[in-house]
C-alpha positions as CSV (number, residue, x, y, z in Angstrom):
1,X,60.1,152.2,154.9
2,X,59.9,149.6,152.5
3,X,57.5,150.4,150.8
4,X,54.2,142.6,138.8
5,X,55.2,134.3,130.4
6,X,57.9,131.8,131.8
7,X,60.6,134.3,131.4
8,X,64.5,133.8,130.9
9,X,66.8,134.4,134.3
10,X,69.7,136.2,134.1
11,X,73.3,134.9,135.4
12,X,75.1,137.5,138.1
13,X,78.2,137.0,136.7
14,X,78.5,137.1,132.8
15,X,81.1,138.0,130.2
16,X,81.5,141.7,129.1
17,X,79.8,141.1,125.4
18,X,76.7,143.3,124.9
19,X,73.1,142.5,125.7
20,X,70.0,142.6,123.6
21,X,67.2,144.8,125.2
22,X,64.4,143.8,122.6
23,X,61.4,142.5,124.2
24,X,57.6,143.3,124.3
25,X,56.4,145.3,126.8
26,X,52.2,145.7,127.0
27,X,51.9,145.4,123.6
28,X,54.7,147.9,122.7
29,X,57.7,146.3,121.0
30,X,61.4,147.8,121.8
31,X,63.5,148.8,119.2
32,X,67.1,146.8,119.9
33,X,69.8,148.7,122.2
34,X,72.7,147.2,122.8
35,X,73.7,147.6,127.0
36,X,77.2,145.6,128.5
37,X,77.0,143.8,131.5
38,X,77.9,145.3,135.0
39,X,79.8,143.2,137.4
40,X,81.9,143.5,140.1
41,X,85.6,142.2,139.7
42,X,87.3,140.3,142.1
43,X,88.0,142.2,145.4
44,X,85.4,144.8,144.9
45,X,83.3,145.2,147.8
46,X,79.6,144.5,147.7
47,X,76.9,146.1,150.1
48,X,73.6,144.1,149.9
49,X,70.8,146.2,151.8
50,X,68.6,144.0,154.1
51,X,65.1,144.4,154.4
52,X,64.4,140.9,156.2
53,X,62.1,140.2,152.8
54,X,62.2,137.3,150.6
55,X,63.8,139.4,147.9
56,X,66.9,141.0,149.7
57,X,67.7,137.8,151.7
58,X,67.8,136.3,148.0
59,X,69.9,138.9,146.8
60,X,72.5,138.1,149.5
61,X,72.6,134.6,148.9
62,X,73.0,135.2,145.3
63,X,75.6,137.8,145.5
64,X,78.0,135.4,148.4
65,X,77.3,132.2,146.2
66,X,78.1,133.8,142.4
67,X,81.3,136.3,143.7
68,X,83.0,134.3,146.4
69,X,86.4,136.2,145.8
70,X,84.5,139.7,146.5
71,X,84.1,141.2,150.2
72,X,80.3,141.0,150.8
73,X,78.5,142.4,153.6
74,X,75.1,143.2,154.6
75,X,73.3,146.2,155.9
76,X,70.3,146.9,157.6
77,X,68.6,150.8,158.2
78,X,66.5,151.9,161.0
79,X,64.3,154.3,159.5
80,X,61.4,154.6,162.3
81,X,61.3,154.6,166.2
82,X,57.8,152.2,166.3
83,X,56.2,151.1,169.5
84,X,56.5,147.5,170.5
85,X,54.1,144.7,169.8
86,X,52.3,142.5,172.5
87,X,55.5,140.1,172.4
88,X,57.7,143.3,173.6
89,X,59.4,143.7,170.4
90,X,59.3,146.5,167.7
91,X,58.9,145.8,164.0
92,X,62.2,146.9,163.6
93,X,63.6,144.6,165.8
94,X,61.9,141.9,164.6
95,X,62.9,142.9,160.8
96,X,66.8,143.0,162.3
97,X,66.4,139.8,163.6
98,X,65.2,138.1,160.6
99,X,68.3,140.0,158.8
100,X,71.2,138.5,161.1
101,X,69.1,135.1,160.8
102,X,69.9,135.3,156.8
103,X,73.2,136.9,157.2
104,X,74.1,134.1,159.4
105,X,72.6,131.5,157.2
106,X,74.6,133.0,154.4
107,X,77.8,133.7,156.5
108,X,77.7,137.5,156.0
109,X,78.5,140.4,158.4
110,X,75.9,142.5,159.1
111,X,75.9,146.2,160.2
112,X,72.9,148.0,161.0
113,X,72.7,151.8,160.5
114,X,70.2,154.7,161.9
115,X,68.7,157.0,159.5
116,X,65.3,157.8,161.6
117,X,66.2,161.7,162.2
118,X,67.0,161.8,158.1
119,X,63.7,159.7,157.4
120,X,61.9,162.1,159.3
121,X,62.7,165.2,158.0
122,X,63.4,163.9,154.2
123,X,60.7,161.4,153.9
124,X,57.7,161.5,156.5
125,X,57.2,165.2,157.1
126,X,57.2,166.2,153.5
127,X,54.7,163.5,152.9
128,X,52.3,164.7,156.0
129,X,52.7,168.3,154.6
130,X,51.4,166.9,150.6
131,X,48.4,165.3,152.5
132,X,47.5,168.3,154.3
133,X,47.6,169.9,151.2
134,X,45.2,167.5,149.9
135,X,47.6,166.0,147.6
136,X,48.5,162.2,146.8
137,X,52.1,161.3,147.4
138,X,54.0,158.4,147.3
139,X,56.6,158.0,150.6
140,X,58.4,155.0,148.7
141,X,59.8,157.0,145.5
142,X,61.2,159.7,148.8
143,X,62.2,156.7,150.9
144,X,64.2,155.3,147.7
145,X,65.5,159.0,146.5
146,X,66.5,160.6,150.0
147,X,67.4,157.4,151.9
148,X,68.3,154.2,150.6
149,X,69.9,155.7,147.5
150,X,70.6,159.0,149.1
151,X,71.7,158.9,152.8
152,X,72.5,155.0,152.5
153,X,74.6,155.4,149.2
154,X,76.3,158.7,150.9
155,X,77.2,156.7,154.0
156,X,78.7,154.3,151.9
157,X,81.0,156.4,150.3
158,X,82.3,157.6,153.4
159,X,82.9,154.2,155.1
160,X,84.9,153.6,151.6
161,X,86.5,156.7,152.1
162,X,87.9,155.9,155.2
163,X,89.0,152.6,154.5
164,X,90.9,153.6,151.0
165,X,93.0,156.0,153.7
166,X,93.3,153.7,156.4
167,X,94.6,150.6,153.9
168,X,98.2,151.5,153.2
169,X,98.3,148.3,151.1
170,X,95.7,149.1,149.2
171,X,96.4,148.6,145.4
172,X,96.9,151.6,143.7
173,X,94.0,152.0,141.9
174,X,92.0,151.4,144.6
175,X,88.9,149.1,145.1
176,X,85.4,149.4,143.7
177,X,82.6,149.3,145.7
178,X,78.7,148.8,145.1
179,X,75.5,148.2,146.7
180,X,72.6,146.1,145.5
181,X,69.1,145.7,146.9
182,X,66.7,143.4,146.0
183,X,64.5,145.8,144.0
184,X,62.8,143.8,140.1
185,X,64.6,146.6,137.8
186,X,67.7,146.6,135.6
187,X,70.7,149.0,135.4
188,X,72.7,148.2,131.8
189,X,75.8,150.6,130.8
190,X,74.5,151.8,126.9
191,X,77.5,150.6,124.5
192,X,76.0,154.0,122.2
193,X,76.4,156.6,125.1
194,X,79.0,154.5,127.5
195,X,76.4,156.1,130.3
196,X,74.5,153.5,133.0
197,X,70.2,153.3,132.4
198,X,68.1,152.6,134.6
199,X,65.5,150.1,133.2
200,X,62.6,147.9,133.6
201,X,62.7,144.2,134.9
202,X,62.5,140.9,132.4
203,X,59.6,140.2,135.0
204,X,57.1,143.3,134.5
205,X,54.4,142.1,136.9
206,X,56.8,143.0,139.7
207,X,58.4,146.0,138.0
208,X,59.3,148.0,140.5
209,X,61.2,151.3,138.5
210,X,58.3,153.3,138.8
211,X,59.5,153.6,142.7
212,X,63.1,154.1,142.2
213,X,62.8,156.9,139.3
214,X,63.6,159.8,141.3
215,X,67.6,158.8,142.5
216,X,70.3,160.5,141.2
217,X,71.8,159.4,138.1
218,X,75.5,159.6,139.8
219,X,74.3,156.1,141.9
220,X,73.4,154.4,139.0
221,X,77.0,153.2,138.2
222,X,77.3,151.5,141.4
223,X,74.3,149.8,141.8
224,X,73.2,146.0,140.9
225,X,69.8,144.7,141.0
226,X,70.6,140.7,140.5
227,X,66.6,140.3,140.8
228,X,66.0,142.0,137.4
229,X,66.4,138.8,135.2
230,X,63.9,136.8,137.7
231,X,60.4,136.3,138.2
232,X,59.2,136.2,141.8
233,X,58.4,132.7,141.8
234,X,62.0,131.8,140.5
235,X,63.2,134.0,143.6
236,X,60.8,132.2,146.1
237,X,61.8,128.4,144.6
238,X,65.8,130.1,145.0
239,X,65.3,130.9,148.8
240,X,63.5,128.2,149.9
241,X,65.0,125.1,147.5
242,X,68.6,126.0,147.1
243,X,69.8,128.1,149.7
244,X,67.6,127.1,152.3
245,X,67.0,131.0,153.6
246,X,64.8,131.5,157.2
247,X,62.3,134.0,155.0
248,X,61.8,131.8,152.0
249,X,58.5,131.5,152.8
250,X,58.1,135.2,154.6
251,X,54.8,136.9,153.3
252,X,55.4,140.1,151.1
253,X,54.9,143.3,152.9
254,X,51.5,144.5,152.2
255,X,51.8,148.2,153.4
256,X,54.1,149.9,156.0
257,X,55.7,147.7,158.6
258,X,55.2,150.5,161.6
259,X,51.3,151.5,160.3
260,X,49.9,148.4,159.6
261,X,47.6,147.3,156.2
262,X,44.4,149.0,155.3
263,X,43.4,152.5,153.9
264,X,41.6,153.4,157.7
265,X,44.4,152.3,159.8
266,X,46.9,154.4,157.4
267,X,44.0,157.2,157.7
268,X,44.1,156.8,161.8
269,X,47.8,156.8,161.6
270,X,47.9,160.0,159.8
271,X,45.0,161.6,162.3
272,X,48.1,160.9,164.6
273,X,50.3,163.6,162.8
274,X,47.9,165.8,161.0
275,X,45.2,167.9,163.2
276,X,41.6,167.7,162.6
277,X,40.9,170.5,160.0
278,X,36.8,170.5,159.0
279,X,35.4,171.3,156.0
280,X,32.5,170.8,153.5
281,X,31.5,168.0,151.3
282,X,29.8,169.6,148.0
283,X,28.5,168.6,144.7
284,X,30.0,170.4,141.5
285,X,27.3,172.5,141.4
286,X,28.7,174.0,145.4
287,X,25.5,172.1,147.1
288,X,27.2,171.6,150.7
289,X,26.1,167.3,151.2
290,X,28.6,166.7,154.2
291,X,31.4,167.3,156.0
292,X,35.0,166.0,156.2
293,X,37.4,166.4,159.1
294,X,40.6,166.8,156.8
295,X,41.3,166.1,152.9
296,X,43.8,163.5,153.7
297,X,40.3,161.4,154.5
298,X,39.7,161.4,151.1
299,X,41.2,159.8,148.1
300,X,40.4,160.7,144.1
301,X,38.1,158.2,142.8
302,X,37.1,156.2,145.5
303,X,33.4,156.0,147.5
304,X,32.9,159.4,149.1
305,X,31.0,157.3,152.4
306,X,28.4,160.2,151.8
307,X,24.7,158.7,151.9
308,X,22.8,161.0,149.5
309,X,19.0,161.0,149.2
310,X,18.3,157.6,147.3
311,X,14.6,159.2,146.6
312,X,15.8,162.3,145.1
313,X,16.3,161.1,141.2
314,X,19.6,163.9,140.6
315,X,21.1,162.4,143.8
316,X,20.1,158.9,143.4
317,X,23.0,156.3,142.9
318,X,27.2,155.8,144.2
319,X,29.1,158.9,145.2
320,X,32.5,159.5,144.8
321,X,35.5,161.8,145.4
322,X,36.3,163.8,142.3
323,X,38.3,166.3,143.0
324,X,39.8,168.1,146.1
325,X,40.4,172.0,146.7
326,X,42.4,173.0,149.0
327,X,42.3,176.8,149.1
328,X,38.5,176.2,150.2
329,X,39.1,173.5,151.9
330,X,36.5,171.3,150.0
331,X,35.9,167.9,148.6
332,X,34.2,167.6,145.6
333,X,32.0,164.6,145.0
334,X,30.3,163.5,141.7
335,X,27.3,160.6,140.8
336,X,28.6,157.5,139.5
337,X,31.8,156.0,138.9
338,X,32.5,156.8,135.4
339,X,31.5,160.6,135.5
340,X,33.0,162.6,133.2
341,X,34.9,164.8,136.1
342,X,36.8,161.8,137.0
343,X,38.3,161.7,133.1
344,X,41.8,163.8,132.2
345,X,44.0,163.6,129.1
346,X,46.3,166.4,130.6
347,X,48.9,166.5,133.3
348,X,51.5,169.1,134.7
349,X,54.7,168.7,137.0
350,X,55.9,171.9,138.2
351,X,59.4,170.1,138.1
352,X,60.7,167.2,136.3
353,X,63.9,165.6,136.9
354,X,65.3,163.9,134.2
355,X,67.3,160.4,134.7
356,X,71.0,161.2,133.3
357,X,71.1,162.9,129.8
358,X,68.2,162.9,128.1
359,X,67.4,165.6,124.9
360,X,64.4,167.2,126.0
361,X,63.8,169.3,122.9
362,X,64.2,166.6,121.0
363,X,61.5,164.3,122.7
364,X,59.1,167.0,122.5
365,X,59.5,167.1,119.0
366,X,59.2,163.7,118.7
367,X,57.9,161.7,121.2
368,X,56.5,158.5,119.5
369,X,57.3,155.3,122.1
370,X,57.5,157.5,125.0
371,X,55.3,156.0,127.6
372,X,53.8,157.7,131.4
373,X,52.6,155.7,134.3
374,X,51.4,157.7,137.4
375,X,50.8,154.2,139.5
376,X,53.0,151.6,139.4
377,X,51.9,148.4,137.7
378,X,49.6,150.0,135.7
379,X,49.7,149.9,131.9
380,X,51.8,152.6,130.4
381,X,50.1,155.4,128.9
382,X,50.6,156.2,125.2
383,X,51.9,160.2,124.8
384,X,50.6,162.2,122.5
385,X,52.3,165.4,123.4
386,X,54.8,166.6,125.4
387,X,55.8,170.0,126.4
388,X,59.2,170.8,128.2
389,X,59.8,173.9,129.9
390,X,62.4,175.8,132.3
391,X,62.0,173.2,134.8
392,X,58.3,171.7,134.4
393,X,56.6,169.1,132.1
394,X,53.0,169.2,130.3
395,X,52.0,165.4,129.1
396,X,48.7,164.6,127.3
397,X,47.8,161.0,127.0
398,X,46.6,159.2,124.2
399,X,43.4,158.7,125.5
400,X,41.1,159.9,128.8
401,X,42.2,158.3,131.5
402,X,39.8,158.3,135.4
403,X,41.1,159.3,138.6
404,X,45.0,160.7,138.4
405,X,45.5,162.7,141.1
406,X,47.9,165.9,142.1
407,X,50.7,164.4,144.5
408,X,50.8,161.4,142.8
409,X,54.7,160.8,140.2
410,X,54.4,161.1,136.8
411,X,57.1,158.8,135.8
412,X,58.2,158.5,131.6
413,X,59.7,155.6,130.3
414,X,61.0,155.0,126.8
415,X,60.2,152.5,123.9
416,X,63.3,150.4,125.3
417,X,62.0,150.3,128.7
418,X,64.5,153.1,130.3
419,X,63.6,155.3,132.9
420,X,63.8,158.7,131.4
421,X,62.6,160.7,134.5
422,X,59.7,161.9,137.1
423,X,57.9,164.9,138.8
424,X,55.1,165.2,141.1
425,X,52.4,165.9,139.0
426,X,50.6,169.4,140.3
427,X,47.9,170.2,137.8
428,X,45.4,167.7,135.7
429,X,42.8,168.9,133.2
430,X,41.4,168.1,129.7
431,X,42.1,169.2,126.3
432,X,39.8,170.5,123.7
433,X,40.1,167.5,121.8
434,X,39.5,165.5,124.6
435,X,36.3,167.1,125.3
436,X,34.8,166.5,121.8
């Protein structure tokens, strides 16, 4: 599961001096901070993870043409066991045959690997059980945490394990190893705390952090993302115009490869896992107005599909899903799009995992420049506030903000454009202040 200003690229291969991180980032300018380049040496192995897109076909090409004395290799997971199409093959069998087209194009092995039984119990299952629950999650922040970065990277180490033991010539210190993906973010090493970051892209339409904020900081030293310094059409005019690739011109996946696109067909495919579970449709005042055959039907903020009176002047006008309560089983619908229901300045995460060290108590002392986003490619949210506890985190926002749903990631960034850390936010509400 797989599940965005002419800017300047950044080389692969550079010299160890120190890198400027000062930019502008939606109106928010970056204090400098000084992060070294990361780079293989010669003779470290390099992993590229295939996806059959555009962007990891690119990343391969880039990685074989700028370190031709490393071992490069690519690999491709099976995450799902779909149903064929009409033409008799799967859509993971046509993804692995794109992959050995590139590999073969770039001269590359290729291995492919299984995770489907570790997909399904880290990934899909947890996400069928938040929708039951009438929450929002996001399966591509799991799929990057528990597989690529978790069972992939753990697999990895094993097969590098092995090989260290099996090579009785191996030099003494031993080989490095890392994997890169073709993912738009950075990872820098921080010459102040000689620790690895994970940060925003140079091209922030394509930003694509927000997904990978929940790995573990211990893979962060071993990862590259060689698309961070590129815009996507600089990757398109790479894959097509210089190294000539079999996907240049390969659509970008719009949804997931095994579901299909569209909010109803992902709703039909989750009728497939989720039984039927009926309940009512009210207004905030408890007026019952409908019926819903599960709260996965629904989504916070959108149309509620209920067709209300149009000659009853209170019910006159666009519905649409405010709120959902699970322990009634009810959706709550409201009149018009910008009703005050829809509006928060207040979220909770009844855990937070923070990205590598980061001084808590000292953040929510001060936390001028820390930014939120609970979608990706939105614009960050200003903090006002924010309260750290045992395990959990309480953010308000600068200003009211419509439709943020339970389920969905709370993920904090700082002034520099480093990941700080993420939690599934559980609770939203309004402030005092906010109500004034």
């Amino acid at each position: 599961m797989y599940i965005f200003l002419q800017l300047r690229s950044v080389a692969l291969r550079t010299a160890a001096r120190p890198l400027s991180y000062r930019r502008r980032h939606f109106g928010v300018t970056a204090p400098a901070r000084e992060y070294v380049p990361r780079a293989p040496a010669p003779g470290d192995r390099v992993y590229v993870a295939m996806s059959s897109g555009v962007d990891s076909s690119t990343v391969a090409a880039l990685i074989r043409d700028q370190y031709p004395d490393n071992e490069v290799s690519g690999i491709y997971m099976e995450n799902w066991n779909d149903t064929s199409n009409g033409e008799g093959l799967t859509c993971t069998e046509r993804e692995w045959i794109d992959v050995q087209k590139v590999c073969q194009t770039v001269g590359l092995p290729c291995e492919r690997v299984n995770f489907e039984r570790e997909y399904w119990n880290e990934v899909f299952m947890p996400m069928i059980e938040m929708y039951k629950q009438g929450l929002t999650p996001n399966p591509d922040v799991g799929c990057n945490k528990f597989i690529k970065f978790g069972e992939l990277y753990r697999y990895l180490e094993k097969k590098e394990q092995s090989t260290a033991v099996a090579a009785s010539t191996r030099d003494s210190k031993g080989c490095n190893w890392w994997l890169a993906t073709g993912h738009y973010a950075n990872v820098g090493l921080d010459k102040a705390s000689n620790t690895v970051h994970l940060l925003r892209p140079t091209h922030l339409p394509k930003d694509q952090s927000y997904y990978l904020s929940a790995i573990s900081s211990t893979v962060l030293p071993r990862l590259l993302f060689p698309l961070g310094g590129y815009t996507k059409p600089q990757v398109r005019d790479l894959a097509l115009k210089k190294y000539n690739l079999p996907t240049a011109e390969k659509p970008d996946s719009q949804g997931i490869c095994f579901i299909g696109q569209g909010q109803n067909t992902f709703r039909r495919f989750l009728d497939e896992y989720l039984e039927a579970n009926p309940g009512d449709v009210v207004t905030e005042t408890g007026e019952v107005v409908g019926r819903h055959n599960g709260l996965w039907h629904a989504t916070v903020g959108q149309r509620s599909g209920i067709a209300m009176p149009q000659g009853d002047p209170a019910k006159k006008g666009t519905w649409y899903v405010a709120r959902k309560v699970p322990a009634l089983n009810q959706i709550v619908i409201v009149r018009g799009a910008d009703n005050p229901a829809f509006f928060t300045n207040r979220v909770q995460c009844a855990e937070f995992d923070w990205l590598g060290h980061v001084d808590a108590a000292a953040l929510a002392r001060d936390c001028a420049g820390v930014v939120v986003q609970y979608r990706s490619l939105q614009t960050p949210e200003r903090v006002r506030r924010v309260r750290v506890g045992d395990s959990g985190l309480e953010v308000e926002f600068e200003t009211l903000r419509r439709a943020v749903a339970p389920g969905q990631y709370l993920v904090m960034y700082n002034e520099a454009g480093r990941v700080l850390g993420s939690g599934v936010i559980t609770n939203t509400d309004r402030t005092e202040q906010a109500n004034l």
